[in-house]
The first five atom37 places (N, CA, C, CB, O) and aatype in JSON, in Angstrom:
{
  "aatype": [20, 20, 20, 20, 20, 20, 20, 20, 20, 20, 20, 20, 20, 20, 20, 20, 20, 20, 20, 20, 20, 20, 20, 20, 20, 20, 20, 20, 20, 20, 20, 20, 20, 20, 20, 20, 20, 20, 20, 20, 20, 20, 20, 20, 20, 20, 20, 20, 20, 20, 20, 20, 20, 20, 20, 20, 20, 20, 20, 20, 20, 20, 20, 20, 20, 20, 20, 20, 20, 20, 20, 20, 20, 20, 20, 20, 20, 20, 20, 20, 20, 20, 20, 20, 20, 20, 20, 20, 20, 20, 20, 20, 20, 20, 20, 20, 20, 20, 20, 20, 20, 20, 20, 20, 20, 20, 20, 20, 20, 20, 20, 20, 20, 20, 20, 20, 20, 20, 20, 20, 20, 20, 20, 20, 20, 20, 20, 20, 20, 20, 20, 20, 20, 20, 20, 20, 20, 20, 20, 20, 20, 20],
  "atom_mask": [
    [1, 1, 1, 1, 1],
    [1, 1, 1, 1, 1],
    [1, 1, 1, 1, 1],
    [1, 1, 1, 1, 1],
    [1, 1, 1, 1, 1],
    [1, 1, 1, 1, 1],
    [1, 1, 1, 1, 1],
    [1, 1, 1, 1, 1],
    [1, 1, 1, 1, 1],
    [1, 1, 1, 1, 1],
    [1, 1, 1, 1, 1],
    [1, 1, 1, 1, 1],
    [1, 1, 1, 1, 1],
    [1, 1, 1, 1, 1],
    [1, 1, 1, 1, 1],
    [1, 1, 1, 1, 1],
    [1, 1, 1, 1, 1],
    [1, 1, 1, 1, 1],
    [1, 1, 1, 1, 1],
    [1, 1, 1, 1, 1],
    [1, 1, 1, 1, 1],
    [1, 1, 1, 1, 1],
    [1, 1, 1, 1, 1],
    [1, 1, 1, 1, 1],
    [1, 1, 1, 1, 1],
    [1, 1, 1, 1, 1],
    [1, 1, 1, 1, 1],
    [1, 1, 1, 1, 1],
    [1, 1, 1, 1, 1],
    [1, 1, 1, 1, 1],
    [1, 1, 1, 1, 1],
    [1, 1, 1, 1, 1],
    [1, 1, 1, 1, 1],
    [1, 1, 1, 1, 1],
    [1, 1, 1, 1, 1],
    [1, 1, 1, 1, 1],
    [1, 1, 1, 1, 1],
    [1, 1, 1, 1, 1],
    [1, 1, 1, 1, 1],
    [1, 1, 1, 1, 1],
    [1, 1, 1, 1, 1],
    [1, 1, 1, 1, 1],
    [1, 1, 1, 1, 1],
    [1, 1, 1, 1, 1],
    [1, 1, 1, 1, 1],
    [1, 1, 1, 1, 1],
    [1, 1, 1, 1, 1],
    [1, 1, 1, 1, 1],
    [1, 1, 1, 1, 1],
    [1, 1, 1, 1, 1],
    [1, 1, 1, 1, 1],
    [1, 1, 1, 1, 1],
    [1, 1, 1, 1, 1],
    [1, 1, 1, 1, 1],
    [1, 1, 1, 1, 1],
    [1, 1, 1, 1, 1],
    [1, 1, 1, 1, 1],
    [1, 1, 1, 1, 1],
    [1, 1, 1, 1, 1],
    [1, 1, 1, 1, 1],
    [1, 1, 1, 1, 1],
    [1, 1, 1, 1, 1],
    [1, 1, 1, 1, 1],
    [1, 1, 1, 1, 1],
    [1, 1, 1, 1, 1],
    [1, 1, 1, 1, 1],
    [1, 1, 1, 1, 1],
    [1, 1, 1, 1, 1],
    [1, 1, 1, 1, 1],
    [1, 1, 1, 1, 1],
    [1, 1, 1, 1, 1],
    [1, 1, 1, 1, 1],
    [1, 1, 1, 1, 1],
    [1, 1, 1, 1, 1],
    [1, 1, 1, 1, 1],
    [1, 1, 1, 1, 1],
    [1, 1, 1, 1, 1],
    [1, 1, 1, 1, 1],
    [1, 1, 1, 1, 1],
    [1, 1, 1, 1, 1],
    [1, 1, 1, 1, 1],
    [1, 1, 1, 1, 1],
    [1, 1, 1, 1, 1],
    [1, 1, 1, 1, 1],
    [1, 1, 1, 1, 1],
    [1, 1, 1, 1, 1],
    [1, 1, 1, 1, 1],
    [1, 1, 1, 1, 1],
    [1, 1, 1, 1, 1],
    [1, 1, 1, 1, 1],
    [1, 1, 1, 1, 1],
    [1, 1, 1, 1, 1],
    [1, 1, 1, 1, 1],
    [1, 1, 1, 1, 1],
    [1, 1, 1, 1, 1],
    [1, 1, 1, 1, 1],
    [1, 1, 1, 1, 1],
    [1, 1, 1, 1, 1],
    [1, 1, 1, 1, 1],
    [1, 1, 1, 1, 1],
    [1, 1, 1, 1, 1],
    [1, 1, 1, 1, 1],
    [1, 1, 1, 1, 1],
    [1, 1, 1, 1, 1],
    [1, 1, 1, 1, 1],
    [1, 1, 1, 1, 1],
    [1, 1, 1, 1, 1],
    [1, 1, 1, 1, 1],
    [1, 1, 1, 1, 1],
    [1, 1, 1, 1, 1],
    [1, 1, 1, 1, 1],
    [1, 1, 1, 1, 1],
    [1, 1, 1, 1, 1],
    [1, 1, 1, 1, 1],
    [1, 1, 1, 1, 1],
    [1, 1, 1, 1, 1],
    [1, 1, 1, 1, 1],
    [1, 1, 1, 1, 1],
    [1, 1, 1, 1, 1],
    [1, 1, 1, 1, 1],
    [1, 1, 1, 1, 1],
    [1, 1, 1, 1, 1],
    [1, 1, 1, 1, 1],
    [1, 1, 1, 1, 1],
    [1, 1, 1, 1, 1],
    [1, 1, 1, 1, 1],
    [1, 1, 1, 1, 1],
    [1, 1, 1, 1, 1],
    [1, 1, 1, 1, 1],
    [1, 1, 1, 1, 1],
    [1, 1, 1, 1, 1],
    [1, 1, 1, 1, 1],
    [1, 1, 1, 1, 1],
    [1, 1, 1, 1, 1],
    [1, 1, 1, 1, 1],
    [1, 1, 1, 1, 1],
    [1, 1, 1, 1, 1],
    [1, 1, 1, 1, 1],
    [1, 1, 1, 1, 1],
    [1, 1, 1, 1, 1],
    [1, 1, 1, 1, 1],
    [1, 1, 1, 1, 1]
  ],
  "atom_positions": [
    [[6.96, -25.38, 13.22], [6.94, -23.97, 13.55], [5.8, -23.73, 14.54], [6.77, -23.09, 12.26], [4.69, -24.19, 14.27]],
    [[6.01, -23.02, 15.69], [5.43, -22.62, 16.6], [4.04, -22.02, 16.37], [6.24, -21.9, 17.13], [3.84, -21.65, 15.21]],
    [[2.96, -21.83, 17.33], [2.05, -20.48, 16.56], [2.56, -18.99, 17.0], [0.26, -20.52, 17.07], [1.96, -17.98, 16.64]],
    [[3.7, -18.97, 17.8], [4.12, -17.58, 17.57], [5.25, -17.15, 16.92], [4.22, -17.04, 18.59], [5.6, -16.0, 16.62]],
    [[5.91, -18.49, 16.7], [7.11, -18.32, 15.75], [6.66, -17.4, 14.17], [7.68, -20.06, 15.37], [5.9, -18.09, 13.5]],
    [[6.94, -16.28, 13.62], [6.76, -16.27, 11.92], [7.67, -16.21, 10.98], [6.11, -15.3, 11.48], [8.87, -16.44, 11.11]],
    [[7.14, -15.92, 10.09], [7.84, -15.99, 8.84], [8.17, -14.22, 8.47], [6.76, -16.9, 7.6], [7.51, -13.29, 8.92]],
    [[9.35, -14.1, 7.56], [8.82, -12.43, 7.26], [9.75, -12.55, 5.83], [9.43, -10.8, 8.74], [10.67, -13.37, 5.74]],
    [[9.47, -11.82, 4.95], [10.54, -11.64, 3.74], [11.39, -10.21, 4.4], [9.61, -11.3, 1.9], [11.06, -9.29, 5.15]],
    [[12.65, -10.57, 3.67], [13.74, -9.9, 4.04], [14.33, -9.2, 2.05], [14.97, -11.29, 5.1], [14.2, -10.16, 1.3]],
    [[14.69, -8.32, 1.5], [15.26, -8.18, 0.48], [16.96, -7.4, 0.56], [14.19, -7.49, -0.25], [16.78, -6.41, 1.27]],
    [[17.59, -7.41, 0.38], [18.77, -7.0, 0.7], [19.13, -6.24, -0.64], [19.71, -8.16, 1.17], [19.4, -6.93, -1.63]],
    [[19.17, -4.86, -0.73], [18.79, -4.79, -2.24], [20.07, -4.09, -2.5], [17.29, -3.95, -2.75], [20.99, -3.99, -1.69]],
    [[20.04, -3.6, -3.78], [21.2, -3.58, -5.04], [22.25, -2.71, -4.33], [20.66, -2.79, -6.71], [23.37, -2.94, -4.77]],
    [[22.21, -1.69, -3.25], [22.86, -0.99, -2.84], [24.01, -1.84, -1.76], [21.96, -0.01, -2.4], [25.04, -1.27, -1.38]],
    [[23.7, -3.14, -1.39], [24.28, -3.93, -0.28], [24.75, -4.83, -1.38], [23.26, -4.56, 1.03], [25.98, -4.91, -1.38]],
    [[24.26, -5.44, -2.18], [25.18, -6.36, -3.25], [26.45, -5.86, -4.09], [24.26, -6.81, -4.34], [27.54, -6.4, -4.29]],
    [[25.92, -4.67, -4.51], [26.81, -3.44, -5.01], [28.4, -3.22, -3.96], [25.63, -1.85, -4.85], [29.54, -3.12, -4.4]],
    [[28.05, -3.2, -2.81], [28.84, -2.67, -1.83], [29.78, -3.57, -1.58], [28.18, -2.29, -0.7], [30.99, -3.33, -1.45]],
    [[29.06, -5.01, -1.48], [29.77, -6.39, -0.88], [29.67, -7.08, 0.9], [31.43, -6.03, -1.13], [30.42, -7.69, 1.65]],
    [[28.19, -6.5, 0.94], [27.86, -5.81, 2.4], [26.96, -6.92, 2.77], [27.07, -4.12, 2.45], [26.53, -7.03, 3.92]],
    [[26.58, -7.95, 1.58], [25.61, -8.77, 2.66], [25.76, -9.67, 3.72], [24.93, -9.44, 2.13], [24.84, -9.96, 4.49]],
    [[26.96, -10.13, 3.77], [27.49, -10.85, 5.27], [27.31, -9.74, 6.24], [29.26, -11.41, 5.33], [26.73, -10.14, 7.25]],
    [[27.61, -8.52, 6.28], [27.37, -7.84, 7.48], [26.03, -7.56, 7.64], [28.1, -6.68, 7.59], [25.76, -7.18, 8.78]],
    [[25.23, -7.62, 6.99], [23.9, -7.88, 7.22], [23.04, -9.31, 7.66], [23.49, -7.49, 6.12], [22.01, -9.59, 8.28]],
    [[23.67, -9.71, 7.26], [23.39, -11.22, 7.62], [23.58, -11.44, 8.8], [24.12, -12.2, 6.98], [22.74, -12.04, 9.46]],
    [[25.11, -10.83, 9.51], [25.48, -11.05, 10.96], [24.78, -10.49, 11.49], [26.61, -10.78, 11.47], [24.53, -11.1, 12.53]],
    [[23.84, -8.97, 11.4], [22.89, -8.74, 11.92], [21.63, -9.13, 12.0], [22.9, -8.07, 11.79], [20.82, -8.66, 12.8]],
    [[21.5, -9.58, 11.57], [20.1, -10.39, 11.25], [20.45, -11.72, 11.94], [19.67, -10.63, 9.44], [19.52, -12.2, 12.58]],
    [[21.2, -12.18, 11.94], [21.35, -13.86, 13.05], [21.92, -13.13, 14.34], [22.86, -15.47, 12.36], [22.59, -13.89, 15.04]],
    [[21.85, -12.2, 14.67], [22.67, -11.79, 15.66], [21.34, -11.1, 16.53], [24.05, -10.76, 15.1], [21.41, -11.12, 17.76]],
    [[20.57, -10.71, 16.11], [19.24, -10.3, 16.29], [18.22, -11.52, 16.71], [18.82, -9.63, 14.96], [17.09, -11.22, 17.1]],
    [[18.54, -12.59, 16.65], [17.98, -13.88, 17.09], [17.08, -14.43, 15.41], [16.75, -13.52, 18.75], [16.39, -15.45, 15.34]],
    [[17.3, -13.57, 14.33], [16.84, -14.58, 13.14], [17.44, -15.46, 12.85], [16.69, -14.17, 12.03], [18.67, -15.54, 12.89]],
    [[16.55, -16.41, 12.46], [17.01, -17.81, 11.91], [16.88, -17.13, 10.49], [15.97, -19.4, 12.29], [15.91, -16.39, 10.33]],
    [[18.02, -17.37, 9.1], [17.64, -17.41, 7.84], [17.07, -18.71, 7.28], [18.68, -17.02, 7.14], [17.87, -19.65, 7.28]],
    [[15.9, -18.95, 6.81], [15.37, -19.88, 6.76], [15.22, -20.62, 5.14], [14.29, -19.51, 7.45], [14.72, -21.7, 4.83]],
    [[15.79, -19.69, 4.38], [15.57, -18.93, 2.89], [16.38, -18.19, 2.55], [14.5, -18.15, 2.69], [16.49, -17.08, 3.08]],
    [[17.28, -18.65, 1.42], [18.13, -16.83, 0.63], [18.3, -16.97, -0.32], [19.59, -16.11, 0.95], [19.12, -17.88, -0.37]],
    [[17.94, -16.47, -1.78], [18.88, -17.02, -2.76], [18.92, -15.39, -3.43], [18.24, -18.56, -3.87], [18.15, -14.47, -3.16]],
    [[20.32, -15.39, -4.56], [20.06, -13.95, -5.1], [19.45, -14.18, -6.47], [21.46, -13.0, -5.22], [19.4, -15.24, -7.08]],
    [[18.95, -12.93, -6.86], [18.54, -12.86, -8.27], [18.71, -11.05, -8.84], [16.75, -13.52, -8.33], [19.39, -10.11, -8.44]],
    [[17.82, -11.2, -9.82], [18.51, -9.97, -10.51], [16.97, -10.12, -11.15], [20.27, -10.07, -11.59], [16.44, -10.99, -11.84]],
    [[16.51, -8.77, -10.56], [15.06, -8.48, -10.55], [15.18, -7.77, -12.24], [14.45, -7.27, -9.01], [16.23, -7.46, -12.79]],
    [[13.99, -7.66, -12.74], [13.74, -6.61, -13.79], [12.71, -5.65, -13.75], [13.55, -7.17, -14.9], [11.84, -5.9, -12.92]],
    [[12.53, -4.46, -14.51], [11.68, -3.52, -13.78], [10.1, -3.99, -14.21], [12.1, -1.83, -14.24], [9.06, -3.36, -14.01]],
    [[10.21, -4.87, -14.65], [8.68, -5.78, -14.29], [8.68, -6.34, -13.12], [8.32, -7.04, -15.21], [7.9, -5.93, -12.26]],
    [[9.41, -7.21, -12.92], [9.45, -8.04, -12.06], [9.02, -7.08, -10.57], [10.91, -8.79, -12.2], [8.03, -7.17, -9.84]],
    [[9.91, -6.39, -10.52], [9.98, -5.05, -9.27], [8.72, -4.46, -9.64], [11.42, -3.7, -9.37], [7.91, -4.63, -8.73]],
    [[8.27, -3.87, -10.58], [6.8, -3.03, -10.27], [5.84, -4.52, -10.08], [6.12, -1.74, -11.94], [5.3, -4.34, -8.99]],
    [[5.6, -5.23, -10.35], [4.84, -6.14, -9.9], [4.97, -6.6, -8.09], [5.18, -7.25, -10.9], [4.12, -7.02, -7.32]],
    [[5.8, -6.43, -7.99], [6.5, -6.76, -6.57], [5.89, -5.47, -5.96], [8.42, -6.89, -6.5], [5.51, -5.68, -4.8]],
    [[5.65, -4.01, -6.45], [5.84, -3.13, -5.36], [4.43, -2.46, -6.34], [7.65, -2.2, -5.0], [4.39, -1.29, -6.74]],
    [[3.49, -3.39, -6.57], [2.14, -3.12, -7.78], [1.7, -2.4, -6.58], [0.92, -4.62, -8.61], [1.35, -1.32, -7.05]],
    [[1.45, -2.33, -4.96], [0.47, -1.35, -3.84], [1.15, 0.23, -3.96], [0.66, -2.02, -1.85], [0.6, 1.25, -3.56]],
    [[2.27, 0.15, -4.53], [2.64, 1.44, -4.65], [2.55, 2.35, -6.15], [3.96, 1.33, -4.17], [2.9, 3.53, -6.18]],
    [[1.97, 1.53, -7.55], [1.7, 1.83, -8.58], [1.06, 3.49, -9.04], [0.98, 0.8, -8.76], [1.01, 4.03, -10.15]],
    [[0.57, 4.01, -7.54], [0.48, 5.48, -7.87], [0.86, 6.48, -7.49], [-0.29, 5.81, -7.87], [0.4, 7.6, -7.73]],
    [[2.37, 6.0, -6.41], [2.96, 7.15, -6.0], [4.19, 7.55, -6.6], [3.13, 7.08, -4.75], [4.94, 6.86, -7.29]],
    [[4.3, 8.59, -6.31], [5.68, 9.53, -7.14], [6.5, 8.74, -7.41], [6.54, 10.66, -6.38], [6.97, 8.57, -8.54]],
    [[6.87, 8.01, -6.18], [7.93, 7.24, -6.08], [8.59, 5.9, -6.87], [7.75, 7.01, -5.06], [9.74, 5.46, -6.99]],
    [[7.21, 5.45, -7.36], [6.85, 3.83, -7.98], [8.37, 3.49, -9.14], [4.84, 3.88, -9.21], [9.27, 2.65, -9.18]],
    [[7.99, 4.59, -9.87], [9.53, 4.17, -10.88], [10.03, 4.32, -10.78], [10.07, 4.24, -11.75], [10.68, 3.59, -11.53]],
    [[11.05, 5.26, -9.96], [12.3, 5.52, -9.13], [12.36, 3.99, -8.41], [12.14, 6.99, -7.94], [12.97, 3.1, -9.01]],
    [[11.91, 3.77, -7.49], [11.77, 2.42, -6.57], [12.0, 1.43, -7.62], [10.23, 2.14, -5.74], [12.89, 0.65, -7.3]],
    [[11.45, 1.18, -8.83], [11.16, 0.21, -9.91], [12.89, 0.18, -10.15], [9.94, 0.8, -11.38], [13.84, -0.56, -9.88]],
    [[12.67, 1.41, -10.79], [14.83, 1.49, -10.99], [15.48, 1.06, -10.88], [15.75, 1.98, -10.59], [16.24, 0.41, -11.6]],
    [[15.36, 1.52, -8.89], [16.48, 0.93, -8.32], [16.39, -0.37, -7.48], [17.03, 1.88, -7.57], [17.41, -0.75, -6.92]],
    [[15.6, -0.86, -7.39], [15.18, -2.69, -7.03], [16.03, -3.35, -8.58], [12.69, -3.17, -7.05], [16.78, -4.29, -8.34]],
    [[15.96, -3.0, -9.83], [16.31, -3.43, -10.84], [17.74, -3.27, -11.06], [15.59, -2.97, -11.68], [18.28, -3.96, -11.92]],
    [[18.29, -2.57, -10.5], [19.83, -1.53, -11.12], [20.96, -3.01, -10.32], [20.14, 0.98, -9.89], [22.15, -3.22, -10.53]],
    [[20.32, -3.52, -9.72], [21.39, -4.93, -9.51], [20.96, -6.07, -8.71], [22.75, -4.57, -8.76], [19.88, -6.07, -8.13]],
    [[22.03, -7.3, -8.66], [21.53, -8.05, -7.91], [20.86, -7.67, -6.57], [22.35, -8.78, -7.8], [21.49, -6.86, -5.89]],
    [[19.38, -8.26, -5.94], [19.37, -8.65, -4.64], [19.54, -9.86, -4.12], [18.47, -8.34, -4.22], [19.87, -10.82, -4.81]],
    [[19.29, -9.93, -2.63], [19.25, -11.27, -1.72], [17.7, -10.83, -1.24], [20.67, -11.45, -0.24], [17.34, -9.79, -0.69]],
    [[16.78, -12.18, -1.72], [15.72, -12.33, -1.04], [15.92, -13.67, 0.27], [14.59, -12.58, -2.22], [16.51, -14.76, 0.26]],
    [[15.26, -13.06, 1.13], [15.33, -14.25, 2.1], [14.13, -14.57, 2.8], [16.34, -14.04, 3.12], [13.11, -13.94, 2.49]],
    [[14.07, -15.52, 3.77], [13.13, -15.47, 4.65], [13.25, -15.59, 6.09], [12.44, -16.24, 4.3], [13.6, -16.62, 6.67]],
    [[12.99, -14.6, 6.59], [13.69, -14.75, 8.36], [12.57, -15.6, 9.21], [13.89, -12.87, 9.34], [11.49, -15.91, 8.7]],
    [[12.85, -15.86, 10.27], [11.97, -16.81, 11.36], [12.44, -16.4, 12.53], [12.13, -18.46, 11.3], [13.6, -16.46, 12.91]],
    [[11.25, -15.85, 13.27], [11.33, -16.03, 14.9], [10.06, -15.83, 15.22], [12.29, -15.02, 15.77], [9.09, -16.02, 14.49]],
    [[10.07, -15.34, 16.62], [9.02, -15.05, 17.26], [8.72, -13.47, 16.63], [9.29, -15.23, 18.88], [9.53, -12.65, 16.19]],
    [[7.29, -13.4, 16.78], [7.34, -11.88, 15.97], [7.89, -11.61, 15.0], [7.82, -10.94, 16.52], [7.82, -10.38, 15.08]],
    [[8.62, -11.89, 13.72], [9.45, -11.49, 13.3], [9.19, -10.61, 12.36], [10.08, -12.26, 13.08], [10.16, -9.98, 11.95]],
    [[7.81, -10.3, 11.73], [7.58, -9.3, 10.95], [7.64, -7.97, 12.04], [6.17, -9.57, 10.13], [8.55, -7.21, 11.71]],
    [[7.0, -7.57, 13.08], [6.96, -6.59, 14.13], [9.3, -6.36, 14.56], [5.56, -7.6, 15.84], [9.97, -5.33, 14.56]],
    [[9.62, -7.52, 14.78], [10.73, -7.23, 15.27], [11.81, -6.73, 13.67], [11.18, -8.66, 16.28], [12.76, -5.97, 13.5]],
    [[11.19, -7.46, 12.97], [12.5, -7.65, 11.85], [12.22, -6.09, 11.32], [12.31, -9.18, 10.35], [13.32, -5.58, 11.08]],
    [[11.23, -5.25, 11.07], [11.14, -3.95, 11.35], [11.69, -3.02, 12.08], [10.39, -3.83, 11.57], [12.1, -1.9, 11.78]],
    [[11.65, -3.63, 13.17], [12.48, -2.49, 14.72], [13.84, -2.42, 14.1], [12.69, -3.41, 16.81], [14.51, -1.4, 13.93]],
    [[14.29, -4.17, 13.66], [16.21, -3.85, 12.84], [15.96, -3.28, 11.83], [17.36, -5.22, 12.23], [16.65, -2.26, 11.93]],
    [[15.46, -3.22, 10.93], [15.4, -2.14, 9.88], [15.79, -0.67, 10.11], [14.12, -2.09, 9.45], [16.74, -0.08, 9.59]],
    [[14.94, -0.22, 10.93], [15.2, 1.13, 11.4], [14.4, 1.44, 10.18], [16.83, 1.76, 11.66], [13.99, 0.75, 9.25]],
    [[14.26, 3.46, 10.67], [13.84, 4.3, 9.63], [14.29, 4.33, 8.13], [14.07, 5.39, 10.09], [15.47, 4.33, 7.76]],
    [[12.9, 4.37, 7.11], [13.46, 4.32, 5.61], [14.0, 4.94, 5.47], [12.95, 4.37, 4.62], [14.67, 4.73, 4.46]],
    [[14.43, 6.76, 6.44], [15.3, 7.43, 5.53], [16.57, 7.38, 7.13], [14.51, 9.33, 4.68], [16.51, 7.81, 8.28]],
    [[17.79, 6.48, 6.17], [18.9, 6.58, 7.22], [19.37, 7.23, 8.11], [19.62, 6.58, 6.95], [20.11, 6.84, 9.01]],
    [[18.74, 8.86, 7.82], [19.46, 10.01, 8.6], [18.61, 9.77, 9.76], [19.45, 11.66, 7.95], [18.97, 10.44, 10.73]],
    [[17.24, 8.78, 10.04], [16.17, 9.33, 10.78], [16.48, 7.89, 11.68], [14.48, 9.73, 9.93], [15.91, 7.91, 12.77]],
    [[17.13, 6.9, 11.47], [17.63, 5.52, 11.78], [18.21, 5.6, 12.94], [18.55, 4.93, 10.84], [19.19, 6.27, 13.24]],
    [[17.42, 4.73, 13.77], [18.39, 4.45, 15.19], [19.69, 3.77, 15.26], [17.68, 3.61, 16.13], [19.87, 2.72, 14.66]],
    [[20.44, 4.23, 15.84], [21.7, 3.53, 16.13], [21.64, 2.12, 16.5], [22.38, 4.19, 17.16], [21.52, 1.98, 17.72]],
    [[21.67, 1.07, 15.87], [22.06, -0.19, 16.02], [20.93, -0.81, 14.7], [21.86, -0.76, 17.8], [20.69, -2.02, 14.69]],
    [[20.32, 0.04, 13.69], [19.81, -0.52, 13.11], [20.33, -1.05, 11.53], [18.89, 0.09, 13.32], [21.4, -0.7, 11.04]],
    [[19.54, -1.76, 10.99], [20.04, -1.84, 9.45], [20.5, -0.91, 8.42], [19.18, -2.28, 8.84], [21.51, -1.04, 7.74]],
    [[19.4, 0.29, 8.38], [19.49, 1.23, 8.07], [20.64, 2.44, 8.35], [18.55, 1.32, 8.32], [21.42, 2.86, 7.5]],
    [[20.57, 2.82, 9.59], [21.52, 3.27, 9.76], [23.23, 2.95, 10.33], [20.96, 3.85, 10.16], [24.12, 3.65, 10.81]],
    [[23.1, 1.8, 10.03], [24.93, 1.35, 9.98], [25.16, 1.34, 8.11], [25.36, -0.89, 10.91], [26.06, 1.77, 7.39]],
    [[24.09, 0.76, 7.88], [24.19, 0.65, 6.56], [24.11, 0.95, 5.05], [23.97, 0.28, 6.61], [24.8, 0.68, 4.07]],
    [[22.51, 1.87, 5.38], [22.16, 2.54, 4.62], [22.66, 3.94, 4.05], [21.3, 2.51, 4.98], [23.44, 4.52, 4.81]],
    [[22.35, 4.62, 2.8], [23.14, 5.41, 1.83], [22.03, 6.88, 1.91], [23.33, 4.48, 0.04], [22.38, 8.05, 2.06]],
    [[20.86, 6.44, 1.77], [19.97, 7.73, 1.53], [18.6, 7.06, 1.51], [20.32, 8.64, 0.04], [18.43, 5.85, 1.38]],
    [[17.62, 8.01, 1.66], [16.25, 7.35, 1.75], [16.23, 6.49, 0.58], [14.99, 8.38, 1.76], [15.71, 5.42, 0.89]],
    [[16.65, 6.53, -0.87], [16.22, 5.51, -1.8], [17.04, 4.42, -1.93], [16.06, 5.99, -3.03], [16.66, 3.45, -2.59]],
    [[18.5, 4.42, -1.19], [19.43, 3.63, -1.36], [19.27, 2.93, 0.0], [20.74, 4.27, -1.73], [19.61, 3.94, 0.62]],
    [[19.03, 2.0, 1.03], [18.53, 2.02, 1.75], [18.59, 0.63, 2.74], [17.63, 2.46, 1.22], [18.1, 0.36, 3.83]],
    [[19.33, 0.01, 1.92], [19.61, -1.44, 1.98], [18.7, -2.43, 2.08], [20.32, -1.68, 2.88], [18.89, -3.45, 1.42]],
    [[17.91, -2.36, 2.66], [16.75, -3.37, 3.29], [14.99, -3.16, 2.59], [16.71, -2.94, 5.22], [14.35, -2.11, 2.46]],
    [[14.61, -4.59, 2.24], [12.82, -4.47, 2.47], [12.65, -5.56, 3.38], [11.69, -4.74, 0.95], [13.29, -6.6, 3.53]],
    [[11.36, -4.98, 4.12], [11.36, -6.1, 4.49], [8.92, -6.3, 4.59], [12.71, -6.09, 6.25], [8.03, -5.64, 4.06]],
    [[8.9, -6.94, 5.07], [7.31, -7.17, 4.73], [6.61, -6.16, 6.0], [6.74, -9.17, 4.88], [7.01, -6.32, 7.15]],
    [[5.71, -5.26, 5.72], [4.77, -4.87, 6.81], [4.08, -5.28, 7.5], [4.2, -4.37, 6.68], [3.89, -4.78, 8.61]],
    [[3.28, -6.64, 6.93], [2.57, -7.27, 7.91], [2.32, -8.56, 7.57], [1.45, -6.65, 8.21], [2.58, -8.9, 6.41]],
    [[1.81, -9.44, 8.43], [2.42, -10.87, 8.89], [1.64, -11.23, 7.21], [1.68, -11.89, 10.85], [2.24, -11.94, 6.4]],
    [[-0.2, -10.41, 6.76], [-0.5, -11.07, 5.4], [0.52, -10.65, 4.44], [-1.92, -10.7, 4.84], [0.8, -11.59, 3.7]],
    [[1.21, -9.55, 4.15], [1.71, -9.37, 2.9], [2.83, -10.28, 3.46], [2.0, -7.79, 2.27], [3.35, -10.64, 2.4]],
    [[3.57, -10.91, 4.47], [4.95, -11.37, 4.53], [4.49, -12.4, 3.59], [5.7, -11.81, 6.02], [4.93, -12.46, 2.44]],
    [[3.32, -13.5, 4.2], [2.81, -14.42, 3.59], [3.03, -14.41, 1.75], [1.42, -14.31, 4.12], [3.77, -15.15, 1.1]],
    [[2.18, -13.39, 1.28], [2.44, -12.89, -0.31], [3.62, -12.7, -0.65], [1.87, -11.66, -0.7], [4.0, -13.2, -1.71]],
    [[4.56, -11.91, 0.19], [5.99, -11.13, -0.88], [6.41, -12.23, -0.58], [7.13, -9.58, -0.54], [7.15, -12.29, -1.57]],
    [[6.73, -13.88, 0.3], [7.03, -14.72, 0.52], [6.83, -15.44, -0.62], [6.65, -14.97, 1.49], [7.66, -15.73, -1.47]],
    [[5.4, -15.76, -0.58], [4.87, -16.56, -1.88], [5.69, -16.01, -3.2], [3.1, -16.29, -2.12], [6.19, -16.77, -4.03]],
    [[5.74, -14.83, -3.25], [6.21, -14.15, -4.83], [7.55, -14.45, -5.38], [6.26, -12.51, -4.81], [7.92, -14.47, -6.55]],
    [[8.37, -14.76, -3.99], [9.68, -15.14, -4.52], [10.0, -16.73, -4.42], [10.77, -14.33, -3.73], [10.86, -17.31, -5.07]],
    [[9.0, -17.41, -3.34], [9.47, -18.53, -2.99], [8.56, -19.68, -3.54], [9.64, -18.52, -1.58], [7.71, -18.93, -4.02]],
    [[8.16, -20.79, -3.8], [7.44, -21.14, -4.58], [7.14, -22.66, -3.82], [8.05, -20.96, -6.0], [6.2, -23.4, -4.12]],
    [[8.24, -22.94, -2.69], [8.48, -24.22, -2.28], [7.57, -23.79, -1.01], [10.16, -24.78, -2.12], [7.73, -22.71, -0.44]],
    [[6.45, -24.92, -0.57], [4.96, -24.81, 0.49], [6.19, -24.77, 1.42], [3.42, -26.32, 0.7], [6.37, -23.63, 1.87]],
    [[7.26, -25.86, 1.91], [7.29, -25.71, 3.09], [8.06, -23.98, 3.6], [8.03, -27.09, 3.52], [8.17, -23.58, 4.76]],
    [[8.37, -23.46, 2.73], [8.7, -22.28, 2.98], [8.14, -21.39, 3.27], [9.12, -21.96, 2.42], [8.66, -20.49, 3.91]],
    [[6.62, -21.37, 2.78], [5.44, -20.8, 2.59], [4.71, -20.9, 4.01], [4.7, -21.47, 1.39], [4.41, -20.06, 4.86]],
    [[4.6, -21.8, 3.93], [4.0, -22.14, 5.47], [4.01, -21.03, 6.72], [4.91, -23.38, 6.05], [3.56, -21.33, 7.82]]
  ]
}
């Protein structure tokens, strides 16, 4: 891996598993120039999820979010390119869909600000961490 190539976590959450929607996400995301480097699904619990989203433990939002990360399977992954925490954001689009640019994750895909399809990491240290949290194998880590 390059030194400008990165790493970023990707979550594809209960609202896109629910739907049957993660290949069309996927095509966006390799279509966008990510490599998936990493995917497997699981089925979070609302431990598991508030531990995962512990920086947000004092906003309104925390157990609602806890909920619905829990309410079904996700796809965690790990994307790779150049930039890819900065770019894999731009495909995301806005958290609340209505506010989502046209060609993004969000808004082809997304349901409502909490339903939303996508997490993905803010910055290149937490990619590193929410990476580590799901993935356990170094060379992935890396």
């Amino acid at each position: 891996m390059s030194s400008t190539v990165q790493r970023t976590l990707s979550i594809l959450k209960p609202d896109v598993t629910q739907r049957n929607i993660t290949g069309a996400i996927n095509a966006m995301i390799e279509g966008a120039g990510f490599k998936i480097v990493a995917q497997r699904r699981t089925q979070l619990t609302r431990d598991h999820a508030a531990k995962f989203y512990d920086v947000h433990k004092e906003r309104p939002f925390f157990r609602d979010l806890c909920a619905i990360m829990s309410a079904g399977p996700v796809v965690v992954q790990v994307l790779e390119r150049d930039n890819a925490v900065h770019l894999y954001r731009e495909l995301m689009g806005a958290t609340d869909p209505k506010n989502a640019d046209a060609g993004t994750i969000r808004h082809a895909h997304g349901k409502s600000i909490d339903e939303n399809s996508v997490h993905g990491s803010d910055s290149l240290e937490n990619a590193k961490k929410e990476i580590a949290f799901f993935f356990q194998d170094s060379d992935i880590i890396s």
